[in-house]
C-alpha positions as CSV (number, residue, x, y, z in Angstrom):
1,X,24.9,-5.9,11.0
2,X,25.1,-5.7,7.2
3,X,22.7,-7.0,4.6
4,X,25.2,-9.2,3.5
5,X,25.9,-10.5,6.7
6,X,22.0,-10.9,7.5
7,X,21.1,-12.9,4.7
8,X,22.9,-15.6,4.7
9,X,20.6,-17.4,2.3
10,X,22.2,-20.0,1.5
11,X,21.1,-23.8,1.6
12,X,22.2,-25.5,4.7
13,X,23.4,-28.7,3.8
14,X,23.6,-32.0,5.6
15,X,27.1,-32.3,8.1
16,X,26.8,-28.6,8.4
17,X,27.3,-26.1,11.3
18,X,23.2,-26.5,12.6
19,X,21.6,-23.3,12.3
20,X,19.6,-22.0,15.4
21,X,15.7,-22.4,15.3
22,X,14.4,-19.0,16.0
23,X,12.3,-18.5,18.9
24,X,8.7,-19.2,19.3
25,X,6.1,-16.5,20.6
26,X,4.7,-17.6,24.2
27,X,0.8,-17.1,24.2
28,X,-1.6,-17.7,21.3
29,X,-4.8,-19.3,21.6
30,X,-6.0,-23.3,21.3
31,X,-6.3,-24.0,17.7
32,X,-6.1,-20.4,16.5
33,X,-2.4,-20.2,18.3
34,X,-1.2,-16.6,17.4
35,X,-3.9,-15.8,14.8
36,X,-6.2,-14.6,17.6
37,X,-3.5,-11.7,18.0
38,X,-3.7,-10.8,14.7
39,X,-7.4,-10.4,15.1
40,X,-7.7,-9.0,18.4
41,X,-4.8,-7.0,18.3
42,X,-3.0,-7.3,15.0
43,X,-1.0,-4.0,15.7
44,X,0.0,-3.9,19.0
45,X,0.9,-8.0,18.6
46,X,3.3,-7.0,15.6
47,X,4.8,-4.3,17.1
48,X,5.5,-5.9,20.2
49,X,7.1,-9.4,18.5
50,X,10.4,-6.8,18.2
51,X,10.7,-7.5,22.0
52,X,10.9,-11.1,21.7
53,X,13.9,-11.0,19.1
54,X,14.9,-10.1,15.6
55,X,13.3,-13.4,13.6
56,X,10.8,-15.2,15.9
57,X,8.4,-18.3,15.0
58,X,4.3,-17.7,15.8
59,X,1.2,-20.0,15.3
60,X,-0.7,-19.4,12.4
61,X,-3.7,-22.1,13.4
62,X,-1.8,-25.6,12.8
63,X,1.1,-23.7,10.6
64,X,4.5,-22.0,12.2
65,X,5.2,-18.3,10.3
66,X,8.3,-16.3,11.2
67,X,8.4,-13.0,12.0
68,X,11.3,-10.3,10.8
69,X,11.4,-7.7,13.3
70,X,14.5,-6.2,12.3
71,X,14.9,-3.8,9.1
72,X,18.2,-5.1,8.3
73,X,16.6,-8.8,8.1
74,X,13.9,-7.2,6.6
75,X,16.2,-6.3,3.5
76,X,18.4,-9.0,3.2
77,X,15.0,-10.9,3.2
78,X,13.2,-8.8,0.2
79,X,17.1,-8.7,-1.8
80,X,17.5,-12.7,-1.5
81,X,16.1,-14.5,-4.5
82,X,15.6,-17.5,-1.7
83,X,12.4,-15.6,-1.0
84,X,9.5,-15.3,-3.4
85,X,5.9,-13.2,-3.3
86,X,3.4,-15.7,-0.9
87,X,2.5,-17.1,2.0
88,X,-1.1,-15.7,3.8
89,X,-1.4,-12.3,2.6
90,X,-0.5,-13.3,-1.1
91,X,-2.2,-16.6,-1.2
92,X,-5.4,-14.3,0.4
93,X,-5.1,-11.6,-2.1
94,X,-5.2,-14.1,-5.2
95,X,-8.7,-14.0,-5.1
96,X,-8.8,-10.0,-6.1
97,X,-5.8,-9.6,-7.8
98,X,-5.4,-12.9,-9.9
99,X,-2.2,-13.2,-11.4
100,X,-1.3,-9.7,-12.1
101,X,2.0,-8.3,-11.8
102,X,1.6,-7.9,-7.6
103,X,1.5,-11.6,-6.7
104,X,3.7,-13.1,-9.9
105,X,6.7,-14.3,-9.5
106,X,10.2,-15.3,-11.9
107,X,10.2,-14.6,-15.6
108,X,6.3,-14.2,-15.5
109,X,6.8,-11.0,-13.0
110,X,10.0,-9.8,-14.6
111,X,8.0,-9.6,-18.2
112,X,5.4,-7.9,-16.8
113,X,7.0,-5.3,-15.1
114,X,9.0,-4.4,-18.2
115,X,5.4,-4.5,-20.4
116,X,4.8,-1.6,-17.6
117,X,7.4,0.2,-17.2
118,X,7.1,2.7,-20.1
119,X,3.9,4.0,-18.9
120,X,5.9,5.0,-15.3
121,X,8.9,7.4,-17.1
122,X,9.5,10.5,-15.9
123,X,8.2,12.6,-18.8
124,X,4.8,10.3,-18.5
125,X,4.7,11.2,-14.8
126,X,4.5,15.2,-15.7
127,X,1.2,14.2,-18.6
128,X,-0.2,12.8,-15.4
129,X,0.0,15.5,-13.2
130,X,-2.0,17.5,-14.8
131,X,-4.6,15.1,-14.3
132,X,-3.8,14.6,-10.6
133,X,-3.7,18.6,-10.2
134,X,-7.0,19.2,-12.4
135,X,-9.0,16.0,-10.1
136,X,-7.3,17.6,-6.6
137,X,-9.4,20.9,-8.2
138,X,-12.4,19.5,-8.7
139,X,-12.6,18.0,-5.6
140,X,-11.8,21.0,-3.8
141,X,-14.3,23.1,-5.8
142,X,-16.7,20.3,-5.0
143,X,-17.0,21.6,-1.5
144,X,-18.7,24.9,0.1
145,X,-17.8,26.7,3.4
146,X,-19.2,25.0,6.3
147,X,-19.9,21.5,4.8
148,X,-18.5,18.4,6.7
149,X,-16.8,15.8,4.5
150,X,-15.9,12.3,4.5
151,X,-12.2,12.9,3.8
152,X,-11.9,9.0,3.6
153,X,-15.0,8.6,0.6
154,X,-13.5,11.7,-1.2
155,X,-9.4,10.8,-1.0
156,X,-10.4,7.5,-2.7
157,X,-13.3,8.8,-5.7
158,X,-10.5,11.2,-6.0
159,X,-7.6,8.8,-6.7
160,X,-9.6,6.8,-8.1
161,X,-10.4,9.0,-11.1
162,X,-6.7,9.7,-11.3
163,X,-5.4,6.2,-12.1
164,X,-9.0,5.9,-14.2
165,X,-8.1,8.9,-15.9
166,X,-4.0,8.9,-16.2
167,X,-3.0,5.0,-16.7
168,X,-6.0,3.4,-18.3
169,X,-7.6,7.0,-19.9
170,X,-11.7,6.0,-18.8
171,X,-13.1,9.6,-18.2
172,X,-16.4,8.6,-17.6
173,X,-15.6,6.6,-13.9
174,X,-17.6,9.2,-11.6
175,X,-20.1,6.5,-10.5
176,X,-17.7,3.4,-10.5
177,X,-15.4,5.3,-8.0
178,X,-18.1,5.5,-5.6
179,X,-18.6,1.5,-6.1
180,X,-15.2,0.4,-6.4
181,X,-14.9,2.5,-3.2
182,X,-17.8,0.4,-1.6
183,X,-16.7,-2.8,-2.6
184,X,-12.9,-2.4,-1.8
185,X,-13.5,-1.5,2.1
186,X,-15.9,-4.7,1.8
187,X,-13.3,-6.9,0.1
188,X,-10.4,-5.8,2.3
189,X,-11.8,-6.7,5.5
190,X,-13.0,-10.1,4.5
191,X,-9.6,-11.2,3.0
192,X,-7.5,-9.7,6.3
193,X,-9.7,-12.1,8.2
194,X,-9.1,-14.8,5.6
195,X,-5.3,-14.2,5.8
196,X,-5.2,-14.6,10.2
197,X,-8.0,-17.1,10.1
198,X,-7.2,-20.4,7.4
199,X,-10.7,-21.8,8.1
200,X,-11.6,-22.1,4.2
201,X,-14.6,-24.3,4.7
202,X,-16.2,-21.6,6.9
203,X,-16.3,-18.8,4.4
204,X,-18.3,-21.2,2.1
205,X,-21.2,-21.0,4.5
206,X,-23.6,-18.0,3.6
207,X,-23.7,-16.3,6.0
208,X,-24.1,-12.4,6.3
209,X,-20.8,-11.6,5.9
210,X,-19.8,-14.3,3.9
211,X,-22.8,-13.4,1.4
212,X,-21.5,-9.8,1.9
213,X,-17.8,-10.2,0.4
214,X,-18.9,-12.8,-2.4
215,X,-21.0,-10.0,-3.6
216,X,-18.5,-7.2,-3.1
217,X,-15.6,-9.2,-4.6
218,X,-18.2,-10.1,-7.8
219,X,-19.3,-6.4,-8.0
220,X,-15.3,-5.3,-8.6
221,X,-14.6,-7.7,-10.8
222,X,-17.8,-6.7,-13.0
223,X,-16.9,-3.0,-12.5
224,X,-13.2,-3.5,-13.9
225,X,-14.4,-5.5,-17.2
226,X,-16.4,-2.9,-17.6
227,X,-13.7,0.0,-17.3
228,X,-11.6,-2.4,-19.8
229,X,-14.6,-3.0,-22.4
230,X,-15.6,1.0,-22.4
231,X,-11.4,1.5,-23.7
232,X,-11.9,-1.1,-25.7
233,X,-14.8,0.6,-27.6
234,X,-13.3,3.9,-27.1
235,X,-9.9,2.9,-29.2
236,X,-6.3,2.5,-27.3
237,X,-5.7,6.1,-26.3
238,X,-2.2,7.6,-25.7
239,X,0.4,5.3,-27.1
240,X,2.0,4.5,-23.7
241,X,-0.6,4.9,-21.2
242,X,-0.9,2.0,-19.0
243,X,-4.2,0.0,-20.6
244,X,-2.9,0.6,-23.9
245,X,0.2,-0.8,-24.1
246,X,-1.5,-3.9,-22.3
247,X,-3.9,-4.2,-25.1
248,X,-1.2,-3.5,-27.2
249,X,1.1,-6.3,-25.8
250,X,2.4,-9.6,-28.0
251,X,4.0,-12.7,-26.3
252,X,7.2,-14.5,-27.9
253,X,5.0,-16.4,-30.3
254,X,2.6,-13.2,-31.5
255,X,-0.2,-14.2,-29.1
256,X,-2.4,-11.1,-27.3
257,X,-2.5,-11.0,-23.4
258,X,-5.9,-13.2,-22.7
259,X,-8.9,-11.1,-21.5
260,X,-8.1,-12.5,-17.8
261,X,-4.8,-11.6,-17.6
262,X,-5.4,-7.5,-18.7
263,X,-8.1,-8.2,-16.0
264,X,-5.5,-9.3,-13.7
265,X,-3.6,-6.1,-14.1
266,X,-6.1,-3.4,-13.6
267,X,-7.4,-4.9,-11.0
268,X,-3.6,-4.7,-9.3
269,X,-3.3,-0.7,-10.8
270,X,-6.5,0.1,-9.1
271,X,-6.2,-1.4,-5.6
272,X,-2.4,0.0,-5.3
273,X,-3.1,3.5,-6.9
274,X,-6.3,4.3,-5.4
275,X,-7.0,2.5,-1.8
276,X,-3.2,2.8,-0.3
277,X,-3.0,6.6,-2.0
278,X,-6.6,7.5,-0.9
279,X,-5.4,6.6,2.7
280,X,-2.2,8.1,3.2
281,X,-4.1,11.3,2.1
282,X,-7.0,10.7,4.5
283,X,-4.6,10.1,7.2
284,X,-1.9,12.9,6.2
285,X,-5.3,15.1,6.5
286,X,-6.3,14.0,9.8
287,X,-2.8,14.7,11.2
288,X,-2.7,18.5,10.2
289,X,-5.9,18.9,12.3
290,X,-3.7,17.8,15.1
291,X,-0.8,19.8,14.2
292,X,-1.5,23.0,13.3
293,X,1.8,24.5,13.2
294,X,3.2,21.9,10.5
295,X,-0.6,22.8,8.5
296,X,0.7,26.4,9.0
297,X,3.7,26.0,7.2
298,X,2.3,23.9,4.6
299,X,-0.3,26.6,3.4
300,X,2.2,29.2,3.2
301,X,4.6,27.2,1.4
302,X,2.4,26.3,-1.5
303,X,1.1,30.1,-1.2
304,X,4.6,31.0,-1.6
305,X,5.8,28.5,-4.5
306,X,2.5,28.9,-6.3
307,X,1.4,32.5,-5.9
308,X,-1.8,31.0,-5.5
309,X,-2.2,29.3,-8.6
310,X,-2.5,26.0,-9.6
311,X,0.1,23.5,-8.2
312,X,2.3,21.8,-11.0
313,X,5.2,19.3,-11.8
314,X,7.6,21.9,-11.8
315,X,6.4,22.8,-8.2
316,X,7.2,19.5,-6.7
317,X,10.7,19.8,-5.9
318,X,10.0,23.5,-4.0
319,X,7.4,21.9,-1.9
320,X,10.2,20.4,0.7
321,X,7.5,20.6,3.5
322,X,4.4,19.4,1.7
323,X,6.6,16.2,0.7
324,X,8.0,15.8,4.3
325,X,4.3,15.8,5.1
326,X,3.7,13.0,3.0
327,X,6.4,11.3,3.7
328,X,6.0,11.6,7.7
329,X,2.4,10.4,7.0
330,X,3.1,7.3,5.1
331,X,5.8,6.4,8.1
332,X,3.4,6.6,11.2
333,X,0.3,5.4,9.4
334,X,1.3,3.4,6.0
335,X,-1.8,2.2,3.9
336,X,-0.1,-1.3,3.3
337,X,1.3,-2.3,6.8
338,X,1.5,-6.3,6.8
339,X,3.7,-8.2,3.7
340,X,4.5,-12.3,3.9
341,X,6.9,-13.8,1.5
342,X,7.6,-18.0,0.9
343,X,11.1,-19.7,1.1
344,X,12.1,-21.7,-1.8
345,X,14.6,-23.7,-0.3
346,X,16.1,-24.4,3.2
347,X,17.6,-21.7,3.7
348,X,19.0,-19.3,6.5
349,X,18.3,-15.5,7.8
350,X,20.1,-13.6,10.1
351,X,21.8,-17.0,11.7
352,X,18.8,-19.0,11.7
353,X,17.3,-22.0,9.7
354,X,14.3,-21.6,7.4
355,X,12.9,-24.8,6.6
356,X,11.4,-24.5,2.7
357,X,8.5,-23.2,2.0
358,X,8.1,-21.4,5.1
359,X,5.7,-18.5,5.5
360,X,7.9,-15.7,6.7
361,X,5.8,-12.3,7.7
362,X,6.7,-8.7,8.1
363,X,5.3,-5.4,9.0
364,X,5.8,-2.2,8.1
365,X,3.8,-0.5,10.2
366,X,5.6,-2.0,13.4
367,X,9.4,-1.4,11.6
368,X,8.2,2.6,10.6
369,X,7.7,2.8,14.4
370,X,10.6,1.2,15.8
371,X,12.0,3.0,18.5
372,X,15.3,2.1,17.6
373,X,15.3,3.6,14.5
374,X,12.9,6.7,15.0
375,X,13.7,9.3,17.7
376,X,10.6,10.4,19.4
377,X,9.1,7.2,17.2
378,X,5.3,7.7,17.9
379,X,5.6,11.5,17.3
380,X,4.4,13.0,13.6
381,X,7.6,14.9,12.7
382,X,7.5,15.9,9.4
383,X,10.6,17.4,9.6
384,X,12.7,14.3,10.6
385,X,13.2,13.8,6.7
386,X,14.9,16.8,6.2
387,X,18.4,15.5,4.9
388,X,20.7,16.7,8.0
389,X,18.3,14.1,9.9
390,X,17.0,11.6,7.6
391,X,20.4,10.7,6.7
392,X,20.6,8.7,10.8
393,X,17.4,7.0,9.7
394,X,18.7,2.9,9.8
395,X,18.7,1.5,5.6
396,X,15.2,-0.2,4.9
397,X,13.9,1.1,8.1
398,X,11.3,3.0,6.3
399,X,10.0,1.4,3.0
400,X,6.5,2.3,1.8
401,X,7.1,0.8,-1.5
402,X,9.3,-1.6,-1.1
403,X,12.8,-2.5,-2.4
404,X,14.2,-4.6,-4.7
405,X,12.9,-6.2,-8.2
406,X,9.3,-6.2,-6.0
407,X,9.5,-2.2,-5.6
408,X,6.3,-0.9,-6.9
409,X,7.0,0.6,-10.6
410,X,4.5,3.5,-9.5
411,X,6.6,5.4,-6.6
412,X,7.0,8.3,-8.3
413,X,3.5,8.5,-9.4
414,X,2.0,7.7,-6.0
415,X,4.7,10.4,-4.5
416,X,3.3,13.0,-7.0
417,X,-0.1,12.8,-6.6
418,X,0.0,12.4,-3.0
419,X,1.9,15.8,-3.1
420,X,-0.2,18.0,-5.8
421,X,-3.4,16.9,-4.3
422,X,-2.3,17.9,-0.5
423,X,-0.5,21.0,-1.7
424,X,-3.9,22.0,-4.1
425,X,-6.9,21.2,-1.1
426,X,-5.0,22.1,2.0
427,X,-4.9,26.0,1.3
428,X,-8.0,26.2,0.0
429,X,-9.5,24.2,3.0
430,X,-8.6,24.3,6.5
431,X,-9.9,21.4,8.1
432,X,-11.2,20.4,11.5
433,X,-13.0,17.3,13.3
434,X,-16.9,17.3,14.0
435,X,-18.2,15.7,16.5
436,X,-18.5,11.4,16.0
437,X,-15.8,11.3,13.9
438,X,-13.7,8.4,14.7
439,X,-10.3,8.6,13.6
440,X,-9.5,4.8,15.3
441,X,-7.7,3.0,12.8
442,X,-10.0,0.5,10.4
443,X,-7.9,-2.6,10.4
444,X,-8.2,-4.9,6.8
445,X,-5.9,-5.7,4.1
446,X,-4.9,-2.1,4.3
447,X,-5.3,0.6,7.4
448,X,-7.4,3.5,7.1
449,X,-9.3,6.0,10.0
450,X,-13.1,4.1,10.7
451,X,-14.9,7.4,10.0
452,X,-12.8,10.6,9.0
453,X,-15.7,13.5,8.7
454,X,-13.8,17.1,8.9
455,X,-15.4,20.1,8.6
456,X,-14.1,22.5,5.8
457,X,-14.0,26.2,6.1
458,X,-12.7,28.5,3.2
459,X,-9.4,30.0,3.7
């Protein structure tokens, strides 16, 4: 099937050939319908929905949502302007990211991915990896032989400084990491429940929890105002760093972005570049504990590239392993795993009707492990995505950030840092679980391990 031949999004007009209705899910619970899958089992439900067809309709409490299964729909879905940024995740996620750039849409989105884009060029993303190699450092040389770590708390104060430090040029963010950290986790799980669970009158009740993620969500908020009012005392920085150019930034008629709307932004820079990059590194470290062999070979090409010194730009295209690693990890455990998007218009996918403004709902996580389009697809095998293989892998069946005009402007940033700060901690640290760690995955907004402590020893 091509994308072309997937899509199909074109209005269905009145006298003409009716379209199927996809299937609906069997199961579901009274009331909640399928929502009680997403919160009892939100990964195994996805990931099994593939068996019950390519586009399929669930229960959302009293709504219908349809599920794309298939990567090929997946794409034509993502390419078709008959499909905008909404539906539960997005409409959820308003709350902490405003109307930034992640959940705008039309001219609003286009302009501000453009007001952006300078700040993501290639020779910006080499100024920023000496930040991103000199951070990966300092957290190394924060440890000492013997000490167990919480890979989880240190992969996130770690990228967090790097986006503080490289796109919006704060230096002094050592104690905000720590709470941004704290608040995010908090924040992400009340807002996944939000998004299964459309019970908005309940999450007005204080309650623990309730009382919990008010607090949380106030506490980031306050912390980002005050990242934005320290640069704005401190002057505008590098000319095309990320904050400045937003300050910077003039509208058609002369007018200044409004104070909310640079809010809006950072907030969307921060939760992208730290919590789905903090993550993929915790995971990525976990799963060299369980392969040694591919940790092996990792350390002694870095060793080899480097000579043991520190890792740099120029390094990242001899570090084919190191970036298979990466890769491999943000296939079988991808930070972001769960993505809805809103018809427009009746329309059609794949051969089937979709009524307008329909919530239609995909996951990543569930296409990245597709049997059908991953050999041995539970397996972590970096070396997969060496090019005499990755070339079989199916078109869009692996995404982490996206396609089309909503692919994230900072791949290549998120793809270098990821690298340096692997290829600078893993040979200085060889890593191993303690006991009570609890490498279970932590389902919220994002996925992350519940409690990843590893013991370093020095190499």
């Amino acid at each position: 099937m091509t994308v072309e031949s997937a899509a199909s999004a074109i209005p269905a007009p009145a006298g003409s050939q009716r379209l199927n209705t996809p299937p609906l899910v069997s199961g579901g619970a009274p009331l909640l319908g399928h929502a009680w899958n997403l919160v009892r089992d939100p990964l195994g439900f996805l990931a099994d929905l593939r068996d019950h067809g390519d586009l399929v309709r669930i229960r959302l409490g009293p709504k219908t949502a349809y599920a794309v299964c298939a990567p090929q729909l997946v794409g034509a879905l993502l390419k078709s302007p008959e499909y905008v940024v909404g539906g539960p995740l997005w409409d959820t996620l308003e709350v902490l990211l405003g109307k930034g750039v992640a959940t705008s849409n039309g001219p609003v989105h286009r302009r501000q991915r453009r007001m952006m884009q300078p700040a993501f060029r290639p020779e910006r993303i080499a100024d920023y990896a000496r930040v991103m190699a000199q951070e990966a450092q300092a957290t190394a040389a924060r440890w000492s032989d013997g000490d167990t770590v919480d890979v989880s708390a240190e992969m996130f104060r770690t990228a967090v400084r790097v986006v503080s430090r490289s796109l919006l040029e704060v230096d002094s963010i050592g104690e905000k990491a720590d709470r941004i950290s704290d608040s995010l986790h908090t924040v992400f799980e009340g807002l996944y429940r939000r998004m299964v669970l459309s019970v908005g009158p309940l999450y007005r009740v204080p309650t623990p929890a309730n009382r919990r993620f008010e607090r949380a969500l106030a506490d980031l908020h306050a912390l980002v105002d005050e990242i934005i009012a320290e640069r704005r005392r401190c002057g505008n920085g590098t000319e095309e760093d990320l904050l400045a150019v937003l300050l910077a930034a003039r509208d058609e008629s002369g007018q200044p972005l409004t104070d909310q709307e640079i809010h809006d932004h950072v907030v969307s820079l921060v939760v992208a570049g730290a919590e789905n990059v903090a993550s993929t590194l915790a995971w990525a470290f976990h799963l060299l504990t369980e392969h040694p062999d591919h940790e092996r070979r990792l350390v002694e090409e870095v060793n080899s590239v480097t000579g043991g010194r520190p890792v740099a730009f120029a390094d990242l295209g001899e570090l084919r392993h190191t970036r298979n690693v990466v890769t491999e990890a943000m296939r079988i455990r991808p930070a972001a795993w769960i993505f809805t998007r809103r018809s427009v218009a009746e329309t059609a996918l794949g051969g089937y009707r979709i009524p307008a403004d329909a919530d239609i709902v995909y996951s990543v996580y569930a296409m990245q492990r597709d049997p059908r389009s991953f050999e041995r697809h539970l397996e972590f095998d970096p070396d997969r995505w060496n090019p005499e293989r990755a070339a079989s892998v199916p078109e869009f069946a692996m995404m982490p950030f996206g396609v089309g005009n909503r692919k994230c402007p900072g791949d290549h940033f998120s793809l270098a840092e990821l690298t340096i700060i692997l290829a600078t901690i893993a040979p200085r640290w060889r890593l191993a679980p303690v006991a009570g760690t609890d490498t279970r995955t932590k389902v919220g907004i994002t996925l992350h391990p519940r409690d990843l402590v590893l013991r370093a020893t020095a190499r």
